[in-house]
C-alpha positions as CSV (number, residue, x, y, z in Angstrom):
1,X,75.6,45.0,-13.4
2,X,76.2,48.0,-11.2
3,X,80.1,48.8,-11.0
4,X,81.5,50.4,-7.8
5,X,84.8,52.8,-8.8
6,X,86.2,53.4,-5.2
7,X,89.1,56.1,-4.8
8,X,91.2,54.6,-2.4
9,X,94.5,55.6,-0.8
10,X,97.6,53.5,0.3
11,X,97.4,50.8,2.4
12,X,93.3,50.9,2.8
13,X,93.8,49.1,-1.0
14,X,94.3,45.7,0.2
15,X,91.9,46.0,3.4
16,X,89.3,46.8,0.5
17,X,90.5,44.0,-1.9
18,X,90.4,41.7,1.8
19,X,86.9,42.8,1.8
20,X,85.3,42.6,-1.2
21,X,87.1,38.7,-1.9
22,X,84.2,38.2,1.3
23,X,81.0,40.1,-0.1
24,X,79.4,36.8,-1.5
25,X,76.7,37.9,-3.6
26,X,77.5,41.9,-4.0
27,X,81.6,40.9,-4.2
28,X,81.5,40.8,-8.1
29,X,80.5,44.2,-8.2
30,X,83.6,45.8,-6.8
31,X,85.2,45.5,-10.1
32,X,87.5,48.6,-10.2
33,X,89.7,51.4,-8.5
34,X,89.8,55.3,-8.9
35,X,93.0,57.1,-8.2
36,X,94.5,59.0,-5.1
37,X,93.5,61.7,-3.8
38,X,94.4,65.5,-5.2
39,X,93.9,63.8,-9.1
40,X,90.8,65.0,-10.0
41,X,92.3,65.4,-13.6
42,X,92.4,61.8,-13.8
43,X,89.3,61.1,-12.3
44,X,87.4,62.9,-14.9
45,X,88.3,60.2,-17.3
46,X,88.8,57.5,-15.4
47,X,85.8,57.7,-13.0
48,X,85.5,58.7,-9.8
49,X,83.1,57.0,-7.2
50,X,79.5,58.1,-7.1
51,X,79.8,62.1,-7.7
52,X,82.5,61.9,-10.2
53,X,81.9,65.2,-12.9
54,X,84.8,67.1,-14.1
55,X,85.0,68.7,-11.1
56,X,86.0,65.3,-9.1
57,X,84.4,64.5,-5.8
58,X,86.6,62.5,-3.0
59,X,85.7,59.8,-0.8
60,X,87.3,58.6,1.8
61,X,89.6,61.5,2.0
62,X,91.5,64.3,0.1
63,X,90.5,67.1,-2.1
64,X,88.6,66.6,-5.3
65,X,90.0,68.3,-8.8
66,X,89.6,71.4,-10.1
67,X,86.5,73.6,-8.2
68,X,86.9,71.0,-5.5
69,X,87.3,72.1,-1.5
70,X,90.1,70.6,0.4
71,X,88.7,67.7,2.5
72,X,90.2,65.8,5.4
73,X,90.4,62.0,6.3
74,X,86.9,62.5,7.8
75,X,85.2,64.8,5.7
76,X,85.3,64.2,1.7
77,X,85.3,67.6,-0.4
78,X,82.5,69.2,-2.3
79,X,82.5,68.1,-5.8
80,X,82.0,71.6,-8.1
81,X,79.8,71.2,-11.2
82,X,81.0,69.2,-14.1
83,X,80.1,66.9,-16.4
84,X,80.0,63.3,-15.8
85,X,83.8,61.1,-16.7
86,X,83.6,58.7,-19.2
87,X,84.2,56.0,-15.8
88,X,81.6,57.7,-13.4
89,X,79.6,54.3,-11.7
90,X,76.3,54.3,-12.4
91,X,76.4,57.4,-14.4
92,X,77.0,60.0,-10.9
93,X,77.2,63.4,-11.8
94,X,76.5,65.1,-8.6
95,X,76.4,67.6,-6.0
96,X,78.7,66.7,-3.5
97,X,81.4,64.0,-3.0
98,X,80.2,60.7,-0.9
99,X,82.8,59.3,1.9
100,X,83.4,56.0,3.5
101,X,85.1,56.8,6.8
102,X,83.5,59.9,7.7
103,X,81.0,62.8,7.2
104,X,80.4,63.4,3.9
105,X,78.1,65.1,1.3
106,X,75.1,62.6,-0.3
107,X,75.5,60.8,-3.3
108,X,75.4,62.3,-6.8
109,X,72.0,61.4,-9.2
110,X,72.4,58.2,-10.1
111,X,74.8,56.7,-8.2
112,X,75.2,53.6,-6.0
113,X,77.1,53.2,-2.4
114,X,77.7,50.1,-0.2
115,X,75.6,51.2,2.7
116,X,78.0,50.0,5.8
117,X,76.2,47.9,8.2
118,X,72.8,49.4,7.8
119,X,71.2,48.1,5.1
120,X,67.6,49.1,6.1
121,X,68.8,52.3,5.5
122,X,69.7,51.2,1.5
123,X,68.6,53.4,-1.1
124,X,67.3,51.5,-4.7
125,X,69.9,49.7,-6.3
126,X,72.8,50.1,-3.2
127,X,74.6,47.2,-2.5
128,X,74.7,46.2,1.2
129,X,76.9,43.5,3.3
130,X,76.0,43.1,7.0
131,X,76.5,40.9,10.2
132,X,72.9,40.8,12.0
133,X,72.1,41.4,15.1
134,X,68.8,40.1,16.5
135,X,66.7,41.6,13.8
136,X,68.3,42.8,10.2
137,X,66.2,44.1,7.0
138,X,67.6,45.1,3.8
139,X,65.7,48.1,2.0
140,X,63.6,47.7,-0.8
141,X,65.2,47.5,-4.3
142,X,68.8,46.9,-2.4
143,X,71.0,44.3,-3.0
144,X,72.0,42.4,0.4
145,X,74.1,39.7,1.3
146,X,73.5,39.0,5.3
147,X,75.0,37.2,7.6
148,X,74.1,36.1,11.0
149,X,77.1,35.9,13.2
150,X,75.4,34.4,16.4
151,X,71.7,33.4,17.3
152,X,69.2,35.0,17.4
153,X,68.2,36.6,14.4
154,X,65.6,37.5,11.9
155,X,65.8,38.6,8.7
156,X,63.4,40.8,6.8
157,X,63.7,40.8,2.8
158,X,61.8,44.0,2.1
159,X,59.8,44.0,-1.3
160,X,60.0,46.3,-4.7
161,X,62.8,44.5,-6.7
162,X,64.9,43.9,-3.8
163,X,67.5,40.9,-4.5
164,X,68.5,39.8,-1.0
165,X,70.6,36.6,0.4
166,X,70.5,35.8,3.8
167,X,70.9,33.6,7.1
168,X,68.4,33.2,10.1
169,X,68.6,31.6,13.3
170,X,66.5,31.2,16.2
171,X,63.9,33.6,14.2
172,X,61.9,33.7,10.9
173,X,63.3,34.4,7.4
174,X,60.8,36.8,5.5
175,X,60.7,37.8,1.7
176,X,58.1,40.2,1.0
177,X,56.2,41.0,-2.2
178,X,58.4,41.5,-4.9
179,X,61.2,40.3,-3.7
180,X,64.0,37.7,-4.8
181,X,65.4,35.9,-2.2
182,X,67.7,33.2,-0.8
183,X,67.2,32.5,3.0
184,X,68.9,30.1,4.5
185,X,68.5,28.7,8.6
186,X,72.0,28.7,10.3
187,X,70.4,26.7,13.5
188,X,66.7,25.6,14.7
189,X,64.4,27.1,14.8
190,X,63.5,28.8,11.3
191,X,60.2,29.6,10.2
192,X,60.0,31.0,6.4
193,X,57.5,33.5,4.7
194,X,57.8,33.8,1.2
195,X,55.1,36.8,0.9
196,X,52.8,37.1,-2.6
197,X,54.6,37.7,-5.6
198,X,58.2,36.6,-4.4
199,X,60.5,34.3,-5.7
200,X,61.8,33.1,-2.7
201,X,64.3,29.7,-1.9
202,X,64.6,29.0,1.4
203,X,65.0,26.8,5.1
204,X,62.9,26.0,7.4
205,X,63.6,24.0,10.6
206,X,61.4,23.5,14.0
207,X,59.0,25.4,12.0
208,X,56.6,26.1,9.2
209,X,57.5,27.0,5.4
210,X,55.1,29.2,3.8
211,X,54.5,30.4,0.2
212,X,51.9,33.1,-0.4
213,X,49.3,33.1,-3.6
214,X,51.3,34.2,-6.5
215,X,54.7,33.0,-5.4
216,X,57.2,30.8,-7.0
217,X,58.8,29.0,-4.1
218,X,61.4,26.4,-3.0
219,X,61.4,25.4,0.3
220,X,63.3,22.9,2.4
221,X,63.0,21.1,6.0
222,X,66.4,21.7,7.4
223,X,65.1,20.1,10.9
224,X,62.4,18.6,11.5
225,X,59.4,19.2,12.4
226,X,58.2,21.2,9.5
227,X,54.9,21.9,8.2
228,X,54.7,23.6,4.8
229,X,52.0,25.3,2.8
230,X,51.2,26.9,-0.7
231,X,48.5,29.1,-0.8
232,X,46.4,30.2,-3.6
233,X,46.5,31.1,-7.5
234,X,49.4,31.6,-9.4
235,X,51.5,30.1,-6.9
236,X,54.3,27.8,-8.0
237,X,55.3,25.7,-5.2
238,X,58.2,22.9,-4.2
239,X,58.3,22.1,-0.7
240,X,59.5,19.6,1.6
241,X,57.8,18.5,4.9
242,X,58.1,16.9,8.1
243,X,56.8,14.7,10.8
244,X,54.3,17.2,10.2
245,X,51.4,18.3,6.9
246,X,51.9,19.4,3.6
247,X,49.1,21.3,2.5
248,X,48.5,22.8,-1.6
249,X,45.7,24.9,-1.4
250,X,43.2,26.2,-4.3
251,X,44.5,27.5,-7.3
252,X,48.5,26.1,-6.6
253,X,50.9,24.2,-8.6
254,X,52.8,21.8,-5.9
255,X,55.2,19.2,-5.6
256,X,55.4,18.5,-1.9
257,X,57.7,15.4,-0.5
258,X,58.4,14.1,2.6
259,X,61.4,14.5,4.4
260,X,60.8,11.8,7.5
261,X,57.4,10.4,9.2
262,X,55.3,11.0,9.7
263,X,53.6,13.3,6.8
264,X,50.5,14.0,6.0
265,X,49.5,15.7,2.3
266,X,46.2,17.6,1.8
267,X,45.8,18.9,-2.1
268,X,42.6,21.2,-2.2
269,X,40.3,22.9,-4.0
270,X,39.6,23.9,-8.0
271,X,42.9,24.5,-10.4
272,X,45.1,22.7,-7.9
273,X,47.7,20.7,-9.1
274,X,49.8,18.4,-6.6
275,X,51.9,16.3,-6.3
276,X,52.5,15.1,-2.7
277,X,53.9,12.4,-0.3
278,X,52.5,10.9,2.8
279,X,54.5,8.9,5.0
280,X,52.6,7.2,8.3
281,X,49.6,9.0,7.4
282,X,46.9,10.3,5.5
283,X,47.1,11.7,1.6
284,X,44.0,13.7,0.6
285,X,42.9,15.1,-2.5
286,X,39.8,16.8,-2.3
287,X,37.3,19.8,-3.8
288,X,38.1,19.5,-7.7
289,X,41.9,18.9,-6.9
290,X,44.1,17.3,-10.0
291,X,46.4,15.0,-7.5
292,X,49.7,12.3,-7.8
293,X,50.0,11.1,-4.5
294,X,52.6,8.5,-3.0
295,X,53.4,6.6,0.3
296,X,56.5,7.3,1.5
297,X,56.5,4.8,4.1
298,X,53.4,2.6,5.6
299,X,50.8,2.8,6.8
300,X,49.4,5.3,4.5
301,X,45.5,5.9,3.7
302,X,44.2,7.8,0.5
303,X,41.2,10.1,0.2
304,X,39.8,11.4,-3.1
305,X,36.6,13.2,-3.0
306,X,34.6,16.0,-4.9
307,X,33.2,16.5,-8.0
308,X,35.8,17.5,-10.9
309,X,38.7,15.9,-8.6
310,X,41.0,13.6,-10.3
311,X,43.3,11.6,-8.1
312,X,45.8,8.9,-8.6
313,X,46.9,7.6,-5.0
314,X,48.4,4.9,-3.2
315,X,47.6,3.4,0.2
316,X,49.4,1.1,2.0
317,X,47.8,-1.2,5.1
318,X,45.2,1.0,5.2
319,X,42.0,2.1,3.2
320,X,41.8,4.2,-0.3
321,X,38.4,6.0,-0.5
322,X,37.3,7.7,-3.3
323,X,34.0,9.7,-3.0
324,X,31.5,12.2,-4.0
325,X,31.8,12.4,-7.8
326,X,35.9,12.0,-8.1
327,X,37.8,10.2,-10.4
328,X,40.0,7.9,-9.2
329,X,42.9,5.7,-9.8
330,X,44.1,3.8,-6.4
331,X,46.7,1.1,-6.1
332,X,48.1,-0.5,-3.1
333,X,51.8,-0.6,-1.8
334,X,51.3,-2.9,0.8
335,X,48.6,-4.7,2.1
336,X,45.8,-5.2,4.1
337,X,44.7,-2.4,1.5
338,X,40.3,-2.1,1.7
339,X,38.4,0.0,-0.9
340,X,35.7,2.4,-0.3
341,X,33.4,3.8,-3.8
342,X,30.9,6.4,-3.0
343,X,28.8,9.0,-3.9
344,X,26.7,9.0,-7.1
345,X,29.3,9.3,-10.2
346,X,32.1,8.6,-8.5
347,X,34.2,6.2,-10.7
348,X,36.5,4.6,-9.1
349,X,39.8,2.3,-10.0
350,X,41.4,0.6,-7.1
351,X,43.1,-2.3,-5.9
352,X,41.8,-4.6,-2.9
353,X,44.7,-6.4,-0.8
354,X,43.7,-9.1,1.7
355,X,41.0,-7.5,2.6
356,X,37.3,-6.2,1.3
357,X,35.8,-3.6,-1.2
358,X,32.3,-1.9,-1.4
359,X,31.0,0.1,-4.6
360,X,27.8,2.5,-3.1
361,X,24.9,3.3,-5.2
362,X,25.4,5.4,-8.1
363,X,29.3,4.5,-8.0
364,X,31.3,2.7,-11.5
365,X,33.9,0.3,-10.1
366,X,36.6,-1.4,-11.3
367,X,38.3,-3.5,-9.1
368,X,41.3,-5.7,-8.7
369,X,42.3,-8.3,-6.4
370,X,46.3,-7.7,-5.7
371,X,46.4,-10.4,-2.9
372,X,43.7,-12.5,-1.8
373,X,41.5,-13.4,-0.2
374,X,39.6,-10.3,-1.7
375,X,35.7,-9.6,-1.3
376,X,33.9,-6.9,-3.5
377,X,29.8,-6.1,-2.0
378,X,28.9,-4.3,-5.0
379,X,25.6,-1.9,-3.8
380,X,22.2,-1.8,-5.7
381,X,22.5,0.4,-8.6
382,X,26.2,0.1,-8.5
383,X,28.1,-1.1,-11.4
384,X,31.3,-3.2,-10.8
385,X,33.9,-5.6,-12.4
386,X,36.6,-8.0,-9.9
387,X,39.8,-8.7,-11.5
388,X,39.9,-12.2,-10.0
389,X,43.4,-13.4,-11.7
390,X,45.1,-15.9,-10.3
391,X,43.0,-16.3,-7.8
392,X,39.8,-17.7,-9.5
393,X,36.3,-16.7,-10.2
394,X,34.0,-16.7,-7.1
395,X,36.1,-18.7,-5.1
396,X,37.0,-18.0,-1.7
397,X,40.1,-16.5,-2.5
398,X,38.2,-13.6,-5.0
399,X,34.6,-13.4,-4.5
400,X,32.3,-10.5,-5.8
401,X,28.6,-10.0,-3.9
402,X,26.3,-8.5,-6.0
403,X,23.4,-7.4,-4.2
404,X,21.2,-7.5,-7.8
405,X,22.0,-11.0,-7.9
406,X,20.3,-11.7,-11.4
407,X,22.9,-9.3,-12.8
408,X,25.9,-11.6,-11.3
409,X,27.9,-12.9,-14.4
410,X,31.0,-14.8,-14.5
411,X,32.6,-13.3,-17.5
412,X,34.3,-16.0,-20.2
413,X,38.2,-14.6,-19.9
414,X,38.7,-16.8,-16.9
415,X,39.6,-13.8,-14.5
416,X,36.8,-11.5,-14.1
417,X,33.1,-11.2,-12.2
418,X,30.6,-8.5,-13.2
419,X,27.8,-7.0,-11.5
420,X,25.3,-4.7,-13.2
421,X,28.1,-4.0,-15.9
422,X,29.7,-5.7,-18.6
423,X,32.2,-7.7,-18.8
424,X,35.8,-6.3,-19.8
């Protein structure tokens, strides 16, 4: 933790104290006071600010110790050479003693200084607290804490180790490689950028939420709409969307939900993992995808397709699909549900719902009938089982049509039909 030791005289103690009791996340490091001016004895061993050697350097007025010119209330003195007190912050030997209310020299080697109300202009490991106007940035490797007083403003979180909390409003919130942030949306609208390689927590509202490849990101709908996506490898991804998509692309590790309809969820491509709500709308998982994915609230249709993809889904009043060589496990919240199996090796596990499923050519089926009635048109070439219970065995109620009739068999544990497969 980097400790400011601020020399301080009279009364401008308790307007510090007021101050740093308000720094939020830079306030705990205003841990300790120097002494008055003209003491550069004592400061020596008890530490000045940022320049304090044996010598003493002044801050915001009076004269340093011993080889130390006579400064003013605007202008702090020039520290001589010395070595280091045992209470220096940050270690601050230096040339030159820093100020806080007026011209002064520049900081020794090593040491820290809150930067006023310019914290673009932050050097590494400065602490900064500021009120933004339209457009505020805090330096990279700085320490910021920003506020936004009044619409509109942006917020720029600049990368290289730079720790930074702060408020947007009527602009975007932006964390840039490298950088640790916490960006929140003081009023709609707020768009988010959590650039590669951040580790960013954040609002969005009227707006998109965005976390680059590499990123570990938390992101929230404050308003909606919101549309919010993870891109790429390496990224780590929570995210919240909506009345608009939620999309987890290649390479991501996602948990996406759904704040209110309607949501769509799109999971894509090789080494994703997702898990993901749809609400009024479409869930797809697709391109070699590992997916979980729910219905927040009906209707909801369910799409599973590619080669290598493994999808468990739900659909409610509306169709689950699983095609093109996926592997699928789909179950139905509500009905009407209908099943759709294509696409040679595709095998597919689903749940028909007052209404009909077809298993294609080249497709493994294994069907159940939730609530009847419940038809099953099982393809040439296809293999597939109805789970008939309850409802009985080629009745109207659950009826499979095998299109290879010879290969039609009522199996003997009352429930099921089988077509070009065996019985369970």
């Amino acid at each position: 933790m980097r400790q400011y030791l601020v020399r301080v005289g009279g009364g401008a103690l308790a307007a510090l104290l007021g101050a740093a009791a308000s720094l939020g996340a830079c306030g705990d490091e205003f841990t300790s006071f120097g002494t008055e001016p003209g003491q550069g004895a004592a400061a020596a061993s008890t530490g000045g600010w940022v320049g304090g050697g044996g010598a003493g350097g002044a801050h915001s007025g009076g004269g340093g110790g011993a080889g130390a010119a006579a400064g003013s209330s605007a202008t702090g003195g020039a520290a001589g050479a010395g070595t280091a007190g045992a209470g220096a912050a940050a270690g601050g030997a230096g040339a030159g003693g820093a100020t806080s209310s007026g011209a002064g020299g520049e900081a020794g080697a090593g040491g820290a200084k809150p930067c006023g109300d310019d914290c673009g202009a932050c050097g590494a490991g400065d602490c900064c607290v500021d009120d933004c106007g339209k457009s505020c940035v805090c330096a990279g490797g700085c320490a910021c804490n920003l506020g936004c007083p009044a619409a509109p403003c942006a917020v720029t979180c600049a990368g290289n180790d730079t720790s930074c909390e702060a408020q947007c409003a009527a602009g975007g919130c932006t964390c840039q490689q490298g950088a640790q942030c916490e960006l929140t949306c003081k009023s709609a609208p707020c768009s988010l950028e959590c650039e590669g390689l951040s580790q960013c927590e954040g609002e969005c509202a009227a707006q998109s939420c965005t976390c680059q490849s590499g990123s570990q990101c938390s992101m929230t709908c404050k308003s909606a709409p919101c549309a919010a996506t993870c891109q790429g490898a390496g990224t780590q991804c929570t995210a919240q969307c909506a009345a608009q998509s939620c999309t987890c692309e290649a390479g991501a590790k996602c948990k996406m939900s759904c704040k209110s309809s309607p949501c769509a969820a799109a999971c894509q491509g090789a080494g994703t993992e997702c898990s993901a709500q749809c609400a009024a709308q479409s869930c797809t998982c697709e391109a070699g995808a590992k997916c979980k994915m729910s219905c927040n609230s009906s209707p909801c249709a369910a799409a599973c397709a590619g080669a290598g993809t493994e999808c468990t889904a739900e659909c409610a009043a509306k169709s689950c699909t699983c095609e093109a060589g996926a592997n699928c496990i789909m179950t139905c919240k509500s009905s009407p549900c209908a099943v759709s199996c294509k696409g040679v090796g595709t095998k597919c596990q689903a749940e028909i719902a007052a209404s009909s499923g077809t298993c294609e050519a080249g497709t493994s089926c294994a069907l159940a009938c939730k609530s009847s009635p419940c038809t099953l048109v099982c393809k040439k070439d296809a293999a597939c089982t109805l789970d008939c219970a309850g409802y009985g065995q080629q009745t109207s109620n659950c009826k499979l049509n095998c299109e290879d009739a010879p290969k039609l068999v009522v199996c003997n544990d009352g429930k099921s039909v089988a077509c070009n497969a065996n019985c369970p």
